[in-house]
N, C-alpha and C positions, 0 to 999 in steps of 0.2 A: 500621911495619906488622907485624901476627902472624905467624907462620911456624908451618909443621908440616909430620909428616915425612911423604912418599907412602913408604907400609910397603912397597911392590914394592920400590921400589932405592933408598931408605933416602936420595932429596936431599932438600936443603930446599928448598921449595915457599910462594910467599907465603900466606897467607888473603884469599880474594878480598875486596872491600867491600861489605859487604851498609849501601846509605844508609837505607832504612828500618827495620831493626832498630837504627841509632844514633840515627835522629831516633825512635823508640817508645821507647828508653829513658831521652830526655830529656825525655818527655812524664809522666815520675813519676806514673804512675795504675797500678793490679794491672794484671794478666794472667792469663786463664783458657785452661786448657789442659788438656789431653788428647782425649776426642773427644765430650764428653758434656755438656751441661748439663742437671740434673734442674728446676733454675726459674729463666729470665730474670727475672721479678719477685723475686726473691730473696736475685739475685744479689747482692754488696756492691761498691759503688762508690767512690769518692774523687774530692773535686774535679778537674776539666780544667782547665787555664785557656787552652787553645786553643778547647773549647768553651761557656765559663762554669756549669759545671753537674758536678753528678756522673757517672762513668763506669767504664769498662774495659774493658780492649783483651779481644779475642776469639780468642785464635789457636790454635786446632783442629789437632790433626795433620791430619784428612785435607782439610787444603785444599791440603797441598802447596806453600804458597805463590807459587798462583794468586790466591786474595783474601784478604782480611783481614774481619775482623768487631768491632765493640766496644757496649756497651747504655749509654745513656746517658739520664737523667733530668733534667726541668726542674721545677724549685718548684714550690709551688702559686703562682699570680698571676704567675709568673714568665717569664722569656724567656732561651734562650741568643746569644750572641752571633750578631752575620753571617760567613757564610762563604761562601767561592769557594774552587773548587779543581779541578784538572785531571785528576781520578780518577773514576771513576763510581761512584753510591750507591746502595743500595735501600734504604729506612725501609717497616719495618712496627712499627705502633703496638700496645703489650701492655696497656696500661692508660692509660687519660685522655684527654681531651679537649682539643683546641687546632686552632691554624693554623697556615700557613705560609706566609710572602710572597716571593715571587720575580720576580727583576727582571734586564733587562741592563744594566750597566754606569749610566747615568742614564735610563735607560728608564721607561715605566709599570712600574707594581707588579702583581703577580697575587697571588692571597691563594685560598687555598681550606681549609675545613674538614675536619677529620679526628678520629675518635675512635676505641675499639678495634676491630683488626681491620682497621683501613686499613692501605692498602699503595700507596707511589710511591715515585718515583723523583724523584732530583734533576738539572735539565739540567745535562751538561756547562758546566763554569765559568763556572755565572749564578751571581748573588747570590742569595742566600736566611737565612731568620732563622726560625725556630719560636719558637711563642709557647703556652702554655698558658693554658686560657680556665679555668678551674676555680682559684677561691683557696682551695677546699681538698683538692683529690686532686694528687698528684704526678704527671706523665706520665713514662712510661718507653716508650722505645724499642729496635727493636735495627736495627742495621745494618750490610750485607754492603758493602763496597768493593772497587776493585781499586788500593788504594792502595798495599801491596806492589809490586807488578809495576809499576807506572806510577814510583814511586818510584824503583826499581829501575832501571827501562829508562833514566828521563835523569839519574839518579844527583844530583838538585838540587830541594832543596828549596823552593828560592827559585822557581824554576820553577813549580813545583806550584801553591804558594799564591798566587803573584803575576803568573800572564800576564795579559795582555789583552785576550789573542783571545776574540772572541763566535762563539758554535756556536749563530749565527741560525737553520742548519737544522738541529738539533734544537732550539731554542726559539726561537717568534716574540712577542716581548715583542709587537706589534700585535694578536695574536687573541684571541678571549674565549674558548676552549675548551679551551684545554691541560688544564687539572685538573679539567674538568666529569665527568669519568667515565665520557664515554662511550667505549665501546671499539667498535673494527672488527673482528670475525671473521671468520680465513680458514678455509676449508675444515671441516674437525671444530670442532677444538679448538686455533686457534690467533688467539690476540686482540692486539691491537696498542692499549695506552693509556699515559698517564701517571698515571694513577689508578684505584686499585678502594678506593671506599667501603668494603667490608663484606665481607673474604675471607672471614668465616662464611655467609654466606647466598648468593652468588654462584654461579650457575646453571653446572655444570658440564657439559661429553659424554661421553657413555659412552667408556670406554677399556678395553674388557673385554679387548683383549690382555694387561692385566695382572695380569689377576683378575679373578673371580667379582664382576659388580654394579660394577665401579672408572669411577670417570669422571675427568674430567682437565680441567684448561686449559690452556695453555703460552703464556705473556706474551713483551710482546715493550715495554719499560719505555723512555719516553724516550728512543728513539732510540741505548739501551745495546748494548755487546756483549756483555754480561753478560745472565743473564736468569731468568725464576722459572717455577714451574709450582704448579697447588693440586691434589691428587690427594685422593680420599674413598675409601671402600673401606664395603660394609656390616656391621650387625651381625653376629656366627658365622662372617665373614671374614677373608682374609688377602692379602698381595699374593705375584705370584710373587718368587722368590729373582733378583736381576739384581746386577750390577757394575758399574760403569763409572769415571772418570776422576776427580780428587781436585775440591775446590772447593761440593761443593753441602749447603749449611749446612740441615736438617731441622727448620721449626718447625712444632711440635704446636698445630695450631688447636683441635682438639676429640677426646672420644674418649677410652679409656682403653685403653695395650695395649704391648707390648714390641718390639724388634726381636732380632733375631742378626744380630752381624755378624763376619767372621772372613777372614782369609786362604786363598785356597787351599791345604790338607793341614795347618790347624791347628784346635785347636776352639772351634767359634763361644763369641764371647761375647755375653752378654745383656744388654738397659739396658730398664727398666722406665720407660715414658714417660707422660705428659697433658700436658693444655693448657701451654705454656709451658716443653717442654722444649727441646733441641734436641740434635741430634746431627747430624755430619759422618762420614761411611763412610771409611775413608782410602781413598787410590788406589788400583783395583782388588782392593777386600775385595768378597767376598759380603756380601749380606746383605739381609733381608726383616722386610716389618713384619707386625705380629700384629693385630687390633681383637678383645681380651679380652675388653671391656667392653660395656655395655646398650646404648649408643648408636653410629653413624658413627661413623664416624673420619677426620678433616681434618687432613691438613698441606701448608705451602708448603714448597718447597725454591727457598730463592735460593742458586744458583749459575755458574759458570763458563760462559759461552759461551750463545746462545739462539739459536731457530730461522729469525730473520727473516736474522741478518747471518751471511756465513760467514767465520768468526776464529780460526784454529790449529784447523778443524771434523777431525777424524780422516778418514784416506782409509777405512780399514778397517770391515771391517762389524762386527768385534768390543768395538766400544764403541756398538753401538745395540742399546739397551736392552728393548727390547721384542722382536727377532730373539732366535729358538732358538739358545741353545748350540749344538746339532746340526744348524744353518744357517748358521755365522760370526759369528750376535751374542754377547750375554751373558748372556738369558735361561734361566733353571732351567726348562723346563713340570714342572707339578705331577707329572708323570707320571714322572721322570726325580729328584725328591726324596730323601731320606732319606725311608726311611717314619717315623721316629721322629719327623720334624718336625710331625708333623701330630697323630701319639701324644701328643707334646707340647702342641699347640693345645687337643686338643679335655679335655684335662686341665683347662687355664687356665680353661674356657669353664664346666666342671664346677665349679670353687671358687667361679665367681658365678652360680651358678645356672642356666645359660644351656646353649642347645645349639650344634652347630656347624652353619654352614646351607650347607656346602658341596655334602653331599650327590650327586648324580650328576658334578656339576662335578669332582669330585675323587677317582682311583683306590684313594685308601687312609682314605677314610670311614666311619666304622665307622656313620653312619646309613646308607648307603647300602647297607652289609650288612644292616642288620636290619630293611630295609625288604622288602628279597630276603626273609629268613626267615621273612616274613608277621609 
């Protein structure tokens, strides 16, 4: 075992066992890192032979290693192998067309169709096999796990890949509805499915605590503890500035426009985003997104913990995202900003031609002056 030295009083100190960073470096495929990918479709990959197809691992600072991520791609005409495992999955599809059949143990088969824009989850340790319907477009996928942690926690790999428990209550191989798409909404914007057809066109509610025009849904995925949300924001808008805890992986549905994101007392950095980027905030950074561009702006975030189960949920009011800084959350109100942030937007909005439509919504508007000035 490694040893290193604790710099306070200079003993030796073992290096704890991290089993999923040994079993990911036997799995011989890249790894993408830092906090940013500018194109999942883009990405470069290298055969898996755990999951018969091209891939790579996803490991993001700011997930903290809470979950893990990796994109992975099937042939055209092609299939990856089956798998079962005792971690939980979210697949959103970026390109292509196919299926996917799911099963317990010798049970019926469930099989549902999916193409861009779809988004499910995989039940706790059923079998399952994807298949691409297209012999000539490659399908590429990305997907958020907590196979770190789970990993981690019983330190066996063998475990993982090879129990035998069935999580009949979260998948009932007898029903015919599991992946039909329909969802249950509670209250606003809170839906309960194991499938969404078509994250682009999927009917959101307004969430205007977060912004000017923002709507929202917050999923609640196969019976996961893990969970995802779609948030839109409109043209000549912006979301407020919030923080909150590591884990939630940012994918650009649609929309052209940038984020800041930065530590508290450092200076924000910028990542210039569209369709198919992604970005991770690390733990407790600021940071806020922009919609630069002529059209909405849609993105998911699959990340750590969701609103139906409660799982390491914070006691404190300071990781709820949408509470005022100046009430115990994490939220920036526009009023309480940089004014430069905004100097900054309405610049952006100027290089494409466009205005900014924030207007009375927003204290440091420079339409909302010149509307004043007749």
């Amino acid at each position: 075992m490694a040893e290193e030295i604790d710099p306070k009083n200079e003993k030796w100190l073992p290096t704890p066992l991290d089993t999923y960073a040994e079993w990911q470096a036997k799995q011989d495929i890249p790894v993408i890192t830092g906090f940013f990918i500018p194109d999942i479709n883009a990405a470069e990959l290298s055969y898996w032979d755990l999951k018969g197809g091209p891939a790579t691992f996803v490991m993001l600072e700011g997930t903290g290693g809470t979950n893990d991520a990796y994109i992975c791609e099937i042939p055209p005409g092609g299939q990856l192998k089956p798998q079962r495992h005792m971690y939980e999955e979210m697949v959103y599809i970026t390109q292509g067309h196919g299926a996917t059949t799911v099963w317990q143990r010798d049970g019926r088969k469930h099989s549902f169709e999916w193409g861009p824009g779809s988004l499910f989850a995989m039940p706790l340790n059923a079998d399952y096999q994807h298949f691409n319907s297209s012999g000539s477009e490659a399908v590429r996928y990305y997907a958020v796990t907590n196979c770190c942690f789970v990993m981690n926690l019983f330190h066996s790999v063998d475990y993982v890949f090879n129990s035998d428990y069935a999580f009949t209550d979260r998948f009932d191989a007898e029903g015919d509805d599991y992946f039909s798409g329909d969802g249950e909404i509670f209250g606003r914007l809170f839906m309960t499915t194991n499938f969404v057809p078509d994250t682009l066109t999927l009917g959101l509610a307004d969430y205007s605590e977060r912004g000017k025009g923002s709507t929202n849904m917050k999923f609640d995925l196969a019976g996961n503890t893990m969970g995802a949300h779609i948030s839109e924001f409109p043209v000549g808008t912006y979301k407020k500035c919030h923080r909150h805890g590591p884990g939630a992986h940012v994918v650009i549905l649609s929309g052209q426009g940038y984020s800041n994101l930065w530590l508290d007392g450092t200076e924000p950095q910028r990542v210039d985003w569209k369709p198919g980027s992604v970005l991770v905030p690390p733990d407790r950074w600021f940071h806020q997104h922009f919609n630069s561009g002529a059209t909405p702006a849609r993105y998911l975030a699959l990340r750590w913990n969701n609103w139906r189960y409660r799982f390491m949920k914070p006691q404190s009011r300071a990781h709820e995202t949408f509470i005022s800084i100046k009430e115990g959350g994490s939220q920036v109100e526009f009023e309480d900003e940089d004014p430069a942030i905004h100097k900054d937007f309405e610049a952006a909005m100027k290089k494409v031609g466009a205005k900014c439509a924030m207007g009375d919504y927003h204290p440091f508007c420079s339409e909302k002056e010149a509307a004043k000035a007749g």
